[in-house]
C-alpha positions in Angstrom: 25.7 11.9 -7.4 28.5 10.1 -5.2 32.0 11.1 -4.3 34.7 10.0 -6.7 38.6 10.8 -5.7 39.7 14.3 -7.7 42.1 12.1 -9.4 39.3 10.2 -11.4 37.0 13.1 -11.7 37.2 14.2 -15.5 37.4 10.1 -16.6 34.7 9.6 -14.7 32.5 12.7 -16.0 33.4 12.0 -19.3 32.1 8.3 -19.0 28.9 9.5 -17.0 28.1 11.8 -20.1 28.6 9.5 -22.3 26.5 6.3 -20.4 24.4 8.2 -18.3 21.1 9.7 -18.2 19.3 11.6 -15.2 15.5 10.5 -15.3 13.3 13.6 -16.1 10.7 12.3 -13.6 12.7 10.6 -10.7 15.9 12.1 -10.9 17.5 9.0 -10.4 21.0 7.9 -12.4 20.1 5.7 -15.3 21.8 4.2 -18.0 20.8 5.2 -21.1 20.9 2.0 -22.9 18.2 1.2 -19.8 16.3 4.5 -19.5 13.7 3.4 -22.3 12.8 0.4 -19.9 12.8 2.7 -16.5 10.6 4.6 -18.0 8.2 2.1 -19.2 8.5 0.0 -15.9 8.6 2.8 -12.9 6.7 5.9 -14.4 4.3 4.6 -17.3 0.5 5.5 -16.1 -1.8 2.5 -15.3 -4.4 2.7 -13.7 -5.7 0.6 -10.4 -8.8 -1.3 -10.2 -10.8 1.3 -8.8 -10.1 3.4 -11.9 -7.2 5.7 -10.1 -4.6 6.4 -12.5 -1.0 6.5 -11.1 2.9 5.8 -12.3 3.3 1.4 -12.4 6.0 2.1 -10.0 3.2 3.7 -7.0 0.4 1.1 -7.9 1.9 -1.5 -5.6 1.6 0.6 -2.3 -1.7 1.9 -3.3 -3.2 -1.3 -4.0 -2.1 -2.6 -0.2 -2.4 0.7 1.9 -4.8 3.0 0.3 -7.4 1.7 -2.3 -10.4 1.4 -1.3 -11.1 -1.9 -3.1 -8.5 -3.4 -1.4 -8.9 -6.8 0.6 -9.5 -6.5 4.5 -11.2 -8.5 6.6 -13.9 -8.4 9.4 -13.1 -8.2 13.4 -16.0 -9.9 14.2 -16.5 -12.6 11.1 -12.9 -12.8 9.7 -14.7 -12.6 6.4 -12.6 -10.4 3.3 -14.6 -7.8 1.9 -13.5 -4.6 0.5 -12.1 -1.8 2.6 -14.8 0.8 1.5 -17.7 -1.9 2.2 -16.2 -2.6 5.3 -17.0 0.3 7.9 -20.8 -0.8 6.5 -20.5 -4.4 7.1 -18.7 -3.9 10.6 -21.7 -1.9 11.9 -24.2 -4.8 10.8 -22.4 -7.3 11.9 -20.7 -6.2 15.4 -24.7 -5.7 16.0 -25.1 -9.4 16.1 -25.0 -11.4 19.9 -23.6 -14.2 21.1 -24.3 -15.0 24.9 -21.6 -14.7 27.5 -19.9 -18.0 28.6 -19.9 -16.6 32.4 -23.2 -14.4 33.0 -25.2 -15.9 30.0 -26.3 -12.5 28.9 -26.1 -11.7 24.8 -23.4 -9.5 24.5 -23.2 -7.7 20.9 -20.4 -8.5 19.2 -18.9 -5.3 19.1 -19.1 -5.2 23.0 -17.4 -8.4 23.6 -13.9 -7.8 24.1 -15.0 -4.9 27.3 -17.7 -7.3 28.5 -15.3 -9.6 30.8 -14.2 -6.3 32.3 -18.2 -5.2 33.6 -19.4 -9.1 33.4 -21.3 -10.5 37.1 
């Protein structure tokens, strides 16, 4: 899969058929004294801890951008809960007040960041 001068062209496909493999699920160039070990590194299924199955090589990503039992944290408490509990928790506790340091009005949470703009 990369340009070799014409000169070298039969060495070099005679050595690639002899040392190298092409990945049935990737496509990518392998060794084949290393294919055994792709395989069972990058495509083997496991399956993530909230029981989705996917290839070892995916479960990295999905663990920090998609599954829902990943960590996040709160806007208003800064507190790490899991990303599906979290729209839940967020509605409870943006609810909460704390008064306004210039008007002295409770201010939900939520609402705090647009108060200074319609405060006194």
């Amino acid at each position: 899969k990369k340009d070799i001068p014409a000169v070298n062209f039969i060495i070099h496909e005679i050595h690639c058929r002899r040392n190298i493999e092409i990945c049935p699920y990737c496509s990518d160039s392998i060794p084949k004294s290393e294919m055994k070990n792709h395989i069972e590194s990058e495509h083997v299924q496991v399956t993530c801890k909230c029981r989705m199955k996917m290839e070892s090589s995916l479960l990295k990503d999905h663990e920090a951008s998609s599954c829902p039992l990943r960590p996040v944290l709160c806007q208003f408490c800064d507190i790490q809960l899991a990303f599906n509990k979290l729209q839940e928790h967020e509605l409870y506790c943006g609810a909460r007040t704390e008064p306004c340091g210039r008007c002295g009005r409770n201010v939900l949470l939520r609402e705090l960041r647009e108060h200074p703009r319609l405060c006194g």
